[in-house]
N, C-alpha and C positions, 0 to 999 in steps of 0.2 A: 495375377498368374495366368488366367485365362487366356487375356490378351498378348501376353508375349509367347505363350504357346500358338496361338494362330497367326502371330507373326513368322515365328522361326517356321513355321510349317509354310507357308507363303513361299518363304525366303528357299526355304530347301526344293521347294516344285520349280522355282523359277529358275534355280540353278539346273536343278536335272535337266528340262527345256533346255535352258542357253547352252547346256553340254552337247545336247541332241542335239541342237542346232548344229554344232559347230563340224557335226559328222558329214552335215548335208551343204555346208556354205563354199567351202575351200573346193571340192570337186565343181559346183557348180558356178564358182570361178574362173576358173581356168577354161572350162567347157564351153558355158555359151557367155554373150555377152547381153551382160543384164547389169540394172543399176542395184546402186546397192542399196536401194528399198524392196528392190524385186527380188534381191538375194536373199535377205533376211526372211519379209513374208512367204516365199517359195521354202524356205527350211523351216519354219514355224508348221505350213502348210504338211509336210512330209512328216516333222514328229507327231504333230497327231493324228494324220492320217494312217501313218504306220505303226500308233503307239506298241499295241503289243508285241511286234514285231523288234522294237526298239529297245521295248523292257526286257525282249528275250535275251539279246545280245547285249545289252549292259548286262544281266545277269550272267552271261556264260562268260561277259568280259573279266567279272569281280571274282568268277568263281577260278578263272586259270590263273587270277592274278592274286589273290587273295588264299582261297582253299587248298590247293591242292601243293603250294609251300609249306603252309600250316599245317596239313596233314602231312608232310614228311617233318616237317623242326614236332610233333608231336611227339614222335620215338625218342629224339633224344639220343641218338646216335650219331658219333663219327660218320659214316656211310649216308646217314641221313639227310643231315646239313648239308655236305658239298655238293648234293643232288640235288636240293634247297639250292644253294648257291650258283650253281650250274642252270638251274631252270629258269632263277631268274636273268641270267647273262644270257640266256642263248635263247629261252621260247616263250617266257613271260609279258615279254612287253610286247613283242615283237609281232606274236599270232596273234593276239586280240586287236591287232590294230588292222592285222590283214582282214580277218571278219569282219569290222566294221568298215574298212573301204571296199569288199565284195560284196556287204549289202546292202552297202549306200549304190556304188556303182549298178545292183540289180535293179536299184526302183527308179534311179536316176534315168537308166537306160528302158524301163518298163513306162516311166511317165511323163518323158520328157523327150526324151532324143528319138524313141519311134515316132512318136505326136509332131515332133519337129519335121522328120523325113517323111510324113504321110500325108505333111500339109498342104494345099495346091500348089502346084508349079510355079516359079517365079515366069512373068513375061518380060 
């Protein structure tokens, strides 16, 4: 028992990481050009560098996507549900995703792209 608890616990850190990763990979695609060892290690580098910063925003992600449905399907109400239903078609998915690419895009742009423009001059 022991052992497959410290596996599933393993297994679920590695997940969380590879998610956090994926926050920081796809932007730093498109942006610069980097192989793709240097994409992976450079997201790797950002989730823990930024961990609590990242556990915030997974948290505030789970809580609009998660909580605050559930506290409306809670009442139990007509009125309720289609507000429930409505949130998730129109702000559920949609604003946690904005958050996460404005706080990818903040540190992307605080550790990467100033450092890139303040490097010496090309001759």
């Amino acid at each position: 028992e022991p052992v497959r608890l410290v596996i599933q616990g393993l297994i679920v850190m590695l997940a969380v990481i590879w998610v956090g990763m994926q926050a920081y990979l796809y932007p730093m695609m498109v942006t610069f050009k980097l192989s793709l060892i240097q994409l992976y290690r450079n997201s790797l580098l950002f989730v823990f560098l930024r961990l609590p910063y990242n556990l915030l925003q997974l948290a505030l992600s789970l809580g609009l996507v998660l909580v605050v449905p559930g506290f409306l399907f809670f009442f139990e109400t007509g009125v309720s549900v289609v507000l429930a239903m409505v949130w998730y078609l129109v702000f559920a998915f949609s604003f946690p995703q904005f958050l996460a690419m404005a706080f990818t895009w903040r540190n992307l742009d605080r550790f990467m792209i100033r450092r890139q423009d303040s490097g010496p001059a090309a001759e």
